[in-house]
Residue frames relative to the residue before (quaternion, step in Angstrom):
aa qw qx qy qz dx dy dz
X 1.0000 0.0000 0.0000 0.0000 0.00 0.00 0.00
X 0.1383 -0.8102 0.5693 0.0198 3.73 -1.30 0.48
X 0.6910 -0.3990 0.4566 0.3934 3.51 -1.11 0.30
X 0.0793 0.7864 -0.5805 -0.1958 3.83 -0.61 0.25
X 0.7455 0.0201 0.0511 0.6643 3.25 1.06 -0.70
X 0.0748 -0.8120 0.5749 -0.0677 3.15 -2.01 0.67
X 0.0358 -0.8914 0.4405 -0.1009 3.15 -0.26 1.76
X 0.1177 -0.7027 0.7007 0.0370 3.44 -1.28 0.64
X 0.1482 -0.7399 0.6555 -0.0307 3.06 -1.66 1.20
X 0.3799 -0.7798 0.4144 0.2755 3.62 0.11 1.94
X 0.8099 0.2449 -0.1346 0.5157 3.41 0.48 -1.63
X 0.5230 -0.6305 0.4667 0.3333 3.66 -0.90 0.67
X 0.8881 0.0522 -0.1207 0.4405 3.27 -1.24 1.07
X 0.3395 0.5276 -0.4444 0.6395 3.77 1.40 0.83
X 0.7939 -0.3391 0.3688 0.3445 3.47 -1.74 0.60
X 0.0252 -0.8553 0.4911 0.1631 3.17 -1.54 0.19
X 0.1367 -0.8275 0.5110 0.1885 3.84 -0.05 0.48
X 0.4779 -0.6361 0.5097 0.3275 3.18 -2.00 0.46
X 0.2941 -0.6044 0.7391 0.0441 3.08 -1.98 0.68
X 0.6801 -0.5443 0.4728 0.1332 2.87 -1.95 1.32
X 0.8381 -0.0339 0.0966 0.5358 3.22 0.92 -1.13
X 0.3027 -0.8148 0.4773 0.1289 3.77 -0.91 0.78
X 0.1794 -0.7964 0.5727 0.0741 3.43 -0.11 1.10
X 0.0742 -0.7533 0.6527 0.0299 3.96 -1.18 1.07
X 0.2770 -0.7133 0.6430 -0.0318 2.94 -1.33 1.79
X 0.6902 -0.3825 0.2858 0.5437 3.99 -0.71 -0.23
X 0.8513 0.2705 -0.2505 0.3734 3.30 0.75 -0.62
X 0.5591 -0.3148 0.2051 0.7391 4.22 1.65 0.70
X 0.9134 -0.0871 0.2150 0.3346 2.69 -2.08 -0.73
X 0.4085 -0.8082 0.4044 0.1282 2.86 -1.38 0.98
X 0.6994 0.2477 -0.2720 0.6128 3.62 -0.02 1.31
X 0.7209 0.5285 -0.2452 0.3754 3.56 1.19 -0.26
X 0.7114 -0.1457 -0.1823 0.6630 3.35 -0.34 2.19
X 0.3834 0.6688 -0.5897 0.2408 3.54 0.11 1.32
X 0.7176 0.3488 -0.1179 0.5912 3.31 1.59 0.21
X 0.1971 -0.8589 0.4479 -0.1510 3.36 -0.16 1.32
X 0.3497 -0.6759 0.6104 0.2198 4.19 -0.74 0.93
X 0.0912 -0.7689 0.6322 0.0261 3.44 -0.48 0.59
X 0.1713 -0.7454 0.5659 0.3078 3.90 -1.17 -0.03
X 0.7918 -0.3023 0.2514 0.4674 3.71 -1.51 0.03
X 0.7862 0.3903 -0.3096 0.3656 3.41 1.45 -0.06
X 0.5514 -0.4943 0.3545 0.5710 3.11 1.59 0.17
X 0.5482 0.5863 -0.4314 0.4119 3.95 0.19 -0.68
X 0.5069 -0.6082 0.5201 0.3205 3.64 -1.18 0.94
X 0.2616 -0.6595 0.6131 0.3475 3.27 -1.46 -0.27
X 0.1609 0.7984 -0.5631 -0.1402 3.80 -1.24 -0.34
X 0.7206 -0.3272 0.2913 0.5374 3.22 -1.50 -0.04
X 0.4715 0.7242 -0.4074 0.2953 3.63 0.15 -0.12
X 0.6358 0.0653 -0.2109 0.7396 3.42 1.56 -1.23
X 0.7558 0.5117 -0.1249 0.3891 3.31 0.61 -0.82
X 0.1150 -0.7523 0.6479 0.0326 3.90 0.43 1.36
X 0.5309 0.7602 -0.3460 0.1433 3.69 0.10 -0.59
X 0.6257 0.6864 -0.0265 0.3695 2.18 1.92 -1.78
X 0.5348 0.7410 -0.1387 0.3816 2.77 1.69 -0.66
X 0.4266 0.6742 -0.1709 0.5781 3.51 2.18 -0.80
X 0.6899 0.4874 -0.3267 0.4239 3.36 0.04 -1.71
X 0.0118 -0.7044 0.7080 0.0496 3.65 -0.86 0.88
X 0.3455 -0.7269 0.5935 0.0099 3.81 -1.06 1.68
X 0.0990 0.8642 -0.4846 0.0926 3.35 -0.29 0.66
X 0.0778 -0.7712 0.6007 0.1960 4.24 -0.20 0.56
X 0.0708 -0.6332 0.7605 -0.1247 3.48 -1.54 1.51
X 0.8878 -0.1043 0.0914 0.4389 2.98 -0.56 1.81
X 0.7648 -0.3410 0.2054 0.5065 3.58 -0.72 -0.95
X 0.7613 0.3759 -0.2947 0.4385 3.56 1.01 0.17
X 0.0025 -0.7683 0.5916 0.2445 3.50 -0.88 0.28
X 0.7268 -0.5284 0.4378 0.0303 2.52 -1.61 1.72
X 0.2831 0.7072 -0.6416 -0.0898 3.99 -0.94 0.39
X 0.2068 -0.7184 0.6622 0.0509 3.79 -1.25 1.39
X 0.0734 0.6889 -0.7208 -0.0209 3.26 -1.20 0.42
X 0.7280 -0.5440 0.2530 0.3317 3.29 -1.77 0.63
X 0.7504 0.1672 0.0820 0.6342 3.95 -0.13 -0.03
X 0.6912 0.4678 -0.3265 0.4436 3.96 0.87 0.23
X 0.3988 -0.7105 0.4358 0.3823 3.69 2.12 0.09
X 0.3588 -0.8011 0.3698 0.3045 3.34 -1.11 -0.57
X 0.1911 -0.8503 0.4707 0.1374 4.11 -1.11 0.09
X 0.4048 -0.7200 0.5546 0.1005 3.30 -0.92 1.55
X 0.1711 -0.6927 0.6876 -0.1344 3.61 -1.08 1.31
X 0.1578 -0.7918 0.5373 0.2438 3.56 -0.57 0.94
X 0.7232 -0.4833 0.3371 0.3603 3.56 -1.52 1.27
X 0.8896 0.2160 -0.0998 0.3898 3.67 0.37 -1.14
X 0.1131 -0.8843 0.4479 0.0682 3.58 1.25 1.47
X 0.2758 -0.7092 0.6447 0.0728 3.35 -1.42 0.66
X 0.1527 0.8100 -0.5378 0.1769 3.51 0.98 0.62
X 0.3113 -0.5424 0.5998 0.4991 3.51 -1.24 -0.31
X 0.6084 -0.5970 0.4522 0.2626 3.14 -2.10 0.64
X 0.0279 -0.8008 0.5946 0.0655 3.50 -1.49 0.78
X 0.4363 -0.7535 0.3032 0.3872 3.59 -0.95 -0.11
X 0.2146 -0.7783 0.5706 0.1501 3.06 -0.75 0.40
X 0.3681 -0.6445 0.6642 0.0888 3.63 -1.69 -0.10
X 0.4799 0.6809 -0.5473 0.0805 3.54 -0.65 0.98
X 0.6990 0.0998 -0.3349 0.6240 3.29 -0.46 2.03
X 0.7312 -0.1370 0.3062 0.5940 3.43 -0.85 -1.72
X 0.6002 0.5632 -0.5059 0.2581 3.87 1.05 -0.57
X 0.1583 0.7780 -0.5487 -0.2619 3.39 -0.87 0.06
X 0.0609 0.7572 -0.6474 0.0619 4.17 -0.62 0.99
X 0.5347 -0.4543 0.6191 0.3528 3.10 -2.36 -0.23
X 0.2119 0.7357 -0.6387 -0.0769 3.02 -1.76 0.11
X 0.6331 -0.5113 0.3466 0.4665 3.67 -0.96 -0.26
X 0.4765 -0.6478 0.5346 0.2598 3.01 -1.89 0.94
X 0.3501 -0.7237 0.4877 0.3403 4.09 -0.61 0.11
X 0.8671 -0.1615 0.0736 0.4655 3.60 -0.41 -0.23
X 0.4076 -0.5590 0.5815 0.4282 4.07 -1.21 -0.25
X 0.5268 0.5925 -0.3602 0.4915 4.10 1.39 -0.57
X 0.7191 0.4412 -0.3298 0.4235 3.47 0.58 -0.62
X 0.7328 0.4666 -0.3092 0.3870 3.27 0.68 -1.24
X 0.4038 0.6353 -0.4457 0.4843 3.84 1.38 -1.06
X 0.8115 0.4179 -0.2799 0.2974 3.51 0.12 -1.57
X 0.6881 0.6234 -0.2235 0.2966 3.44 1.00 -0.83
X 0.5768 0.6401 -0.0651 0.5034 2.48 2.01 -1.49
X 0.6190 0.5474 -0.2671 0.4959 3.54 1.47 -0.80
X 0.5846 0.6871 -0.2076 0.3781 3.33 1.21 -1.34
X 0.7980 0.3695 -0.0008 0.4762 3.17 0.47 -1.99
X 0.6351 -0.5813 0.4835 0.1578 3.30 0.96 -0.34
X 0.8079 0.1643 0.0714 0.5615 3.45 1.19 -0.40
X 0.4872 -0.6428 0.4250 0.4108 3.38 -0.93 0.45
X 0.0019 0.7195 -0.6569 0.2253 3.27 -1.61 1.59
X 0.0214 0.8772 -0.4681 -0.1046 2.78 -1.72 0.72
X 0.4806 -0.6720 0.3446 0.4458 3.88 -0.50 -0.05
X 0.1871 -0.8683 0.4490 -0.0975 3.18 -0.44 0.61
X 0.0556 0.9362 -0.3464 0.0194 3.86 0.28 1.38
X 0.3097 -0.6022 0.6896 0.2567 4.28 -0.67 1.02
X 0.1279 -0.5833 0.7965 0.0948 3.37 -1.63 1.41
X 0.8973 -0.1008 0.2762 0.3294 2.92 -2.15 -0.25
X 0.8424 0.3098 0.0176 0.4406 3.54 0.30 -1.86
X 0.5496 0.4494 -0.4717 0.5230 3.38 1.55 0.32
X 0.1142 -0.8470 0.5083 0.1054 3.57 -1.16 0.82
X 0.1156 -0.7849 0.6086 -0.0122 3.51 -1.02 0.83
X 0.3135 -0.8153 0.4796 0.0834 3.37 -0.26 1.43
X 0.3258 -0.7474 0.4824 0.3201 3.76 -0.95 0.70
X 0.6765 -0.4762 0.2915 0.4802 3.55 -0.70 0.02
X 0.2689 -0.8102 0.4887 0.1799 3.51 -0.44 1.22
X 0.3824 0.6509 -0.4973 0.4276 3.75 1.20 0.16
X 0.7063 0.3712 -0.0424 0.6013 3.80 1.20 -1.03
X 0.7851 0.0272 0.1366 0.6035 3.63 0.24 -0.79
X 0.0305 0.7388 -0.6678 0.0848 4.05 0.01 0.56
X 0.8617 0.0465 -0.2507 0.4387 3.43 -1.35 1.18
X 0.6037 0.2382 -0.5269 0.5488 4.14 0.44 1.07
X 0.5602 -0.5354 0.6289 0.0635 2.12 -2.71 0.64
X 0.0032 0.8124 -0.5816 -0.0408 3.30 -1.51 0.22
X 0.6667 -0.4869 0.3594 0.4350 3.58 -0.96 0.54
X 0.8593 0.0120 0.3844 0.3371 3.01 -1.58 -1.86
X 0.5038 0.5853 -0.3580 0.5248 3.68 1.34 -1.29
X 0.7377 -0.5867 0.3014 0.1440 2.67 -1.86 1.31
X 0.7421 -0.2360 0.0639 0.6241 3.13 1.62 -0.77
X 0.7857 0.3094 -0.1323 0.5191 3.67 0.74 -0.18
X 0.5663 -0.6811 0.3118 0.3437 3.69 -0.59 1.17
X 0.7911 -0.0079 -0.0546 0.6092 3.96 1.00 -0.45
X 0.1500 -0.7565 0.5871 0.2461 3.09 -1.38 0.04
X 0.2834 -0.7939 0.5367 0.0378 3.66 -1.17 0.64
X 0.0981 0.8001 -0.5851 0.0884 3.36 -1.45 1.50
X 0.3264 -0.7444 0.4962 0.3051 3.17 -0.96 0.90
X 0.7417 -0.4264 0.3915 0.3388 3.44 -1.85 0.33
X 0.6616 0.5911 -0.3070 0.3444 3.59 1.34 -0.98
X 0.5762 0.6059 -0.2163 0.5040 3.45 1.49 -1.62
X 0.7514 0.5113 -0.2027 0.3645 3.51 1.07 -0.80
X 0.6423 0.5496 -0.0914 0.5263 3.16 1.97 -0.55
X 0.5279 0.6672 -0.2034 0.4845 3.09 1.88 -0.67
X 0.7242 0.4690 -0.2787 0.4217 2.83 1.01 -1.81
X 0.5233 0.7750 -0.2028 0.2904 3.23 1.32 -0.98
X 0.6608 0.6362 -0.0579 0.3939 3.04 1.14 -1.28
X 0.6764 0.4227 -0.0957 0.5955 3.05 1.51 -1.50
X 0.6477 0.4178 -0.3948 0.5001 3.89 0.63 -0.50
X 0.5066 -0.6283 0.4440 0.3890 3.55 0.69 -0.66
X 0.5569 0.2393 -0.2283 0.7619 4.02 0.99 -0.40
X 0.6064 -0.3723 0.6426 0.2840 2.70 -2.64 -0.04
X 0.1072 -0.7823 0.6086 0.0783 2.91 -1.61 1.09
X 0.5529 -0.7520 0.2157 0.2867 3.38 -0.27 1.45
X 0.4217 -0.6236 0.4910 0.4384 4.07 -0.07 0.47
X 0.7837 0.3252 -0.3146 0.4256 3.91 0.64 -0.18
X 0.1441 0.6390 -0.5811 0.4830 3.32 1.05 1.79
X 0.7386 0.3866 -0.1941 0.5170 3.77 0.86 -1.83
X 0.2741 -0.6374 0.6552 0.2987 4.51 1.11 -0.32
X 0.1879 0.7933 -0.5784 0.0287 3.19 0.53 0.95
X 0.3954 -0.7335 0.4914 0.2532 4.56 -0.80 -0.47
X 0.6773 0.1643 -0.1825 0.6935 3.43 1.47 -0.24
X 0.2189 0.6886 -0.6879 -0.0684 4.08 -1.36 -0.12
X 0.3245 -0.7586 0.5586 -0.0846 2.89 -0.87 2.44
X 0.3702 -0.7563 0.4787 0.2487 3.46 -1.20 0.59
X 0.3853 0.6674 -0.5724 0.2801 3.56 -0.98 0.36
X 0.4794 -0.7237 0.4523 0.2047 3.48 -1.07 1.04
X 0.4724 0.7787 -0.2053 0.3583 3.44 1.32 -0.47
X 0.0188 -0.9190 0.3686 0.1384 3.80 1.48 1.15
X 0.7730 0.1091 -0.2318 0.5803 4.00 -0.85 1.25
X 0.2407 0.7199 -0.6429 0.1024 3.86 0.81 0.17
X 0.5721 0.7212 -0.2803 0.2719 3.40 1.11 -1.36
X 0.5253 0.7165 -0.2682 0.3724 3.35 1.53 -1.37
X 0.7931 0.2111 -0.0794 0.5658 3.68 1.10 -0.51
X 0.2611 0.8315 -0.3797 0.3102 3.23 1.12 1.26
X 0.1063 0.8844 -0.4535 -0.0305 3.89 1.13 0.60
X 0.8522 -0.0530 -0.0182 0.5202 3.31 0.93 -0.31
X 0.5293 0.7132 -0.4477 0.1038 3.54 -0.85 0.63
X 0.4935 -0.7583 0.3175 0.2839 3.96 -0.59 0.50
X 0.2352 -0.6799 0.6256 0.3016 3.46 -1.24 -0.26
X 0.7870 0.0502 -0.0888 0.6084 3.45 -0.55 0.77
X 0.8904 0.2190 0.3004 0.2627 3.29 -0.98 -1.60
X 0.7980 0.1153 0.1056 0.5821 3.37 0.90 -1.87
X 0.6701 -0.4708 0.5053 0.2719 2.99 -1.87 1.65
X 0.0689 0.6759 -0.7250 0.1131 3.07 -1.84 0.35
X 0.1002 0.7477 -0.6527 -0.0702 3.99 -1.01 1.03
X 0.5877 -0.5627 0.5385 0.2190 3.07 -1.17 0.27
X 0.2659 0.8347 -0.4360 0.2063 4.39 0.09 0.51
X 0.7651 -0.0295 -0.2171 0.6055 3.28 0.82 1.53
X 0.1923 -0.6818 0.6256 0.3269 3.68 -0.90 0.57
X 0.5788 -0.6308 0.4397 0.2716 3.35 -1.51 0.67
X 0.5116 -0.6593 0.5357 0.1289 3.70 -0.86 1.38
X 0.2668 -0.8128 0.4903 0.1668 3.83 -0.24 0.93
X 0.0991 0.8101 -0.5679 -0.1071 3.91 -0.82 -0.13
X 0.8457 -0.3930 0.0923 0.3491 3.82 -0.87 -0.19
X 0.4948 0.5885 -0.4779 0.4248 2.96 1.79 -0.13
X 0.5580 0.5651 -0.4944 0.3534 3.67 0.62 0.35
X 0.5561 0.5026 -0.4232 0.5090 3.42 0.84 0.04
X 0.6778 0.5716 -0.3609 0.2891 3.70 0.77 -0.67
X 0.2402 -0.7835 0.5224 0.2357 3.67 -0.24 0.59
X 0.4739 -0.7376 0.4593 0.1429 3.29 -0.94 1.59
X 0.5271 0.5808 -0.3975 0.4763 3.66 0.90 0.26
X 0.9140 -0.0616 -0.1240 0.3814 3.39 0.64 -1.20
X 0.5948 -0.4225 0.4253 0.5356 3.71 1.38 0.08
X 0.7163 0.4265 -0.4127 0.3669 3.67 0.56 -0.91
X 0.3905 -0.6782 0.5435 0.3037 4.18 -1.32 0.74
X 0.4778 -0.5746 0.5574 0.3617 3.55 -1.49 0.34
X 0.7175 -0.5430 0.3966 0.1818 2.50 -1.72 1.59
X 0.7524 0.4518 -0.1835 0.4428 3.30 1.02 -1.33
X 0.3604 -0.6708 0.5833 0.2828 3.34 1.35 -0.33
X 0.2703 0.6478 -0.5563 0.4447 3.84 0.95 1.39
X 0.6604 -0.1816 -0.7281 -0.0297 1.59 -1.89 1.38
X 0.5191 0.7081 -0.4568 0.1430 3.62 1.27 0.23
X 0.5894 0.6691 -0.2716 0.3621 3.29 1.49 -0.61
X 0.6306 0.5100 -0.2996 0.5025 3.27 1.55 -0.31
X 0.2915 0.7338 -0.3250 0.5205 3.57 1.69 -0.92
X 0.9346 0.2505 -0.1476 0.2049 3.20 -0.39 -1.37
X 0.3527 0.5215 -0.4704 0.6184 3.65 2.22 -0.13
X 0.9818 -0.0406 -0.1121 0.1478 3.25 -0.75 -0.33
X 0.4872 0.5090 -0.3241 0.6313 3.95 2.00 0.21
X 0.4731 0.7097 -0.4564 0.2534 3.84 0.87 0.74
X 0.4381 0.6716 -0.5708 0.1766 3.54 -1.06 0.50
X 0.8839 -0.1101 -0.2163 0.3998 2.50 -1.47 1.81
X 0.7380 -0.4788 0.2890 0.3777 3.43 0.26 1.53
X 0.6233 0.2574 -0.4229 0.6053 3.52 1.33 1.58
X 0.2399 -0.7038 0.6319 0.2186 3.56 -1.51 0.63
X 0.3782 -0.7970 0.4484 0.1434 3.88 -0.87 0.89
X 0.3566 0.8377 -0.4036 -0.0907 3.51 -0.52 0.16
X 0.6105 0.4042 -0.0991 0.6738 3.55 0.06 0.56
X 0.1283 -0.7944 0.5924 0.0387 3.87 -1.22 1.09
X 0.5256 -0.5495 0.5589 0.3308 3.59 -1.28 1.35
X 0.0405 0.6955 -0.7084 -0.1131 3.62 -0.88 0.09
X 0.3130 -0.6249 0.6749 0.2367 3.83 -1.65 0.11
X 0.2670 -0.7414 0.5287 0.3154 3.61 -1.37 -0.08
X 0.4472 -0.6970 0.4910 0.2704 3.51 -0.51 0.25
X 0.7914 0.0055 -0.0703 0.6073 4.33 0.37 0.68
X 0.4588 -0.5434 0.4864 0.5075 3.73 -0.93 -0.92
X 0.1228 0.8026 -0.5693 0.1287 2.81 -1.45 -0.08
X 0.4268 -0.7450 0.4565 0.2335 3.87 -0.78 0.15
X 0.0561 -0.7703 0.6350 0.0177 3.60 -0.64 0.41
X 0.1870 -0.8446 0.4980 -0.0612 3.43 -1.11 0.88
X 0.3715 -0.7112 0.4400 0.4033 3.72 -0.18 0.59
X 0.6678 0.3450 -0.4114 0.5156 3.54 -1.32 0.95
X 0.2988 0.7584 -0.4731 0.3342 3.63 1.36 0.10
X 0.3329 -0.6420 0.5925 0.3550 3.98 -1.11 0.03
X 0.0692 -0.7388 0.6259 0.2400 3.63 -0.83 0.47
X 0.2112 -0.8000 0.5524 0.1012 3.54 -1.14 0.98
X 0.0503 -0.6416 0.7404 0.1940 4.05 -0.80 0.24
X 0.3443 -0.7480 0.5624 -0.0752 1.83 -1.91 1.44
X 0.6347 0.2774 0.0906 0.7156 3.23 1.66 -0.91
X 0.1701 0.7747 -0.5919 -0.1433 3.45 -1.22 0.10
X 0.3102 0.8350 -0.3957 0.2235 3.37 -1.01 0.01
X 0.7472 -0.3517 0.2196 0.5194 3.88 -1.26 0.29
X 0.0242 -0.7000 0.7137 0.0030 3.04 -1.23 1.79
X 0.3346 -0.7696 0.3744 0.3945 4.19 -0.46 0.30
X 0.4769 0.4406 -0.4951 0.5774 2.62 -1.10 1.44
X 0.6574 0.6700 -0.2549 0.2325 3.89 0.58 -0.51
């Protein structure tokens, strides 16, 4: 098996694009969900209320990262913000970190319709994953686990059963491994890409932002691919797809990488 593709998404729940190569810091991918939309109450935003979000393409150029949106122009934010520090709220986490610019928020704020702001996790700000699942790492902005990981098969499967193709960037996945084998991944306790460790320590709970097509903001009519999810990726009043994984050091990974397993065996959720 190998690396087929590799995405990062700068601003959480905004667009994502592939990359050549995936740099890991303590807390996953680098640049990916280090920046976060926050309202006047601190509370993230996502596609969840906010399909739109789905438009906003996030992009890092150099020292700034860039947000464009259709008919909304664009606004440059510089990568290493000196803001002052506020709180914020996403899920159960609750920390400080730095605001990013008064240009960004104006823009966001224009966009959405509402006051908003941008809102960036540095290096020295720390957010612990769930140690029931992964006890002593960190992670950004992600929901709870520094990457997530699908294979090409699970994606073809799923595919099969709705009747059309459903794009792997329905699930915002960070890695998409080949092999024909659909959910093999599901039982993935240890194993590397290239170079760097990697375990597998929760499969990933699905919700509506899979229905949301990452191109235009608009949801499927049919309300695909969750409705299929739920015939046959069900348990206990959740549907699964795709597995949180951690990394073990830093290190780089690269598409065309080899992925090896190393271990297999009872991931929760399986």
């Amino acid at each position: 098996m190998t690396v087929l593709r590799l995405r990062i998404h700068p601003v959480k729940g905004a667009r994502g694009s592939d990359v050549d190569r995936m740099d890991f810091d303590e807390m996953g991918p680098r640049f990916d969900r280090r920046w976060m939309v926050v309202g006047a109450d601190g509370v993230f935003i996502s596609q969840r209320g906010r399909h739109e979000l789905a438009t906003v393409r996030a992009k890092v150029a150099g020292e700034e990262l860039i947000l464009e949106a259709p008919g909304a122009g664009a606004v440059a934010a510089p990568v290493a913000p000196r803001g002052g520090r506020v709180g914020v709220r996403v899920w159960d986490s609750e920390l400080e970190v730095r605001t990013v610019s008064p240009d960004a928020d104006a823009w966001l704020t224009g966009f959405l319709g509402a006051p908003h702001r941008l809102v960036h996790i540095g290096d020295d700000d720390v957010r612990p994953t769930d140690p029931v699942y992964a006890e002593g790492h960190r992670v950004g902005f992600a929901d709870g686990y520094p990457a997530l990981l699908v294979s090409q098969g699970s994606v073809a499967e799923l595919g099969r059963r709705v009747g059309r193709p459903i794009p792997a960037e329905r699930f915002r996945p960070n890695i998409v491994v080949s092999g024909d084998e659909a959910h093999e991944e599901d039982l993935w306790q240890r194993f590397t890409i290239g170079s760097l460790a990697f375990s597998g320590v929760k499969l990933c709970t699905r919700c509506k932002v899979t229905t949301i097509d990452q191109e235009s903001g608009v949801r499927d009519p049919d309300r695909e691919p969750l409705r299929t999810l739920a015939r046959y990726r069900h348990l206990k009043d959740k549907v699964y797809f795709g597995v949180n994984v951690i990394h073990h050091g830093t290190g780089t990974i690269r598409a065309g990488d080899p992925v090896q397993v190393i271990e297999r065996g009872f991931i929760p959720g399986a």
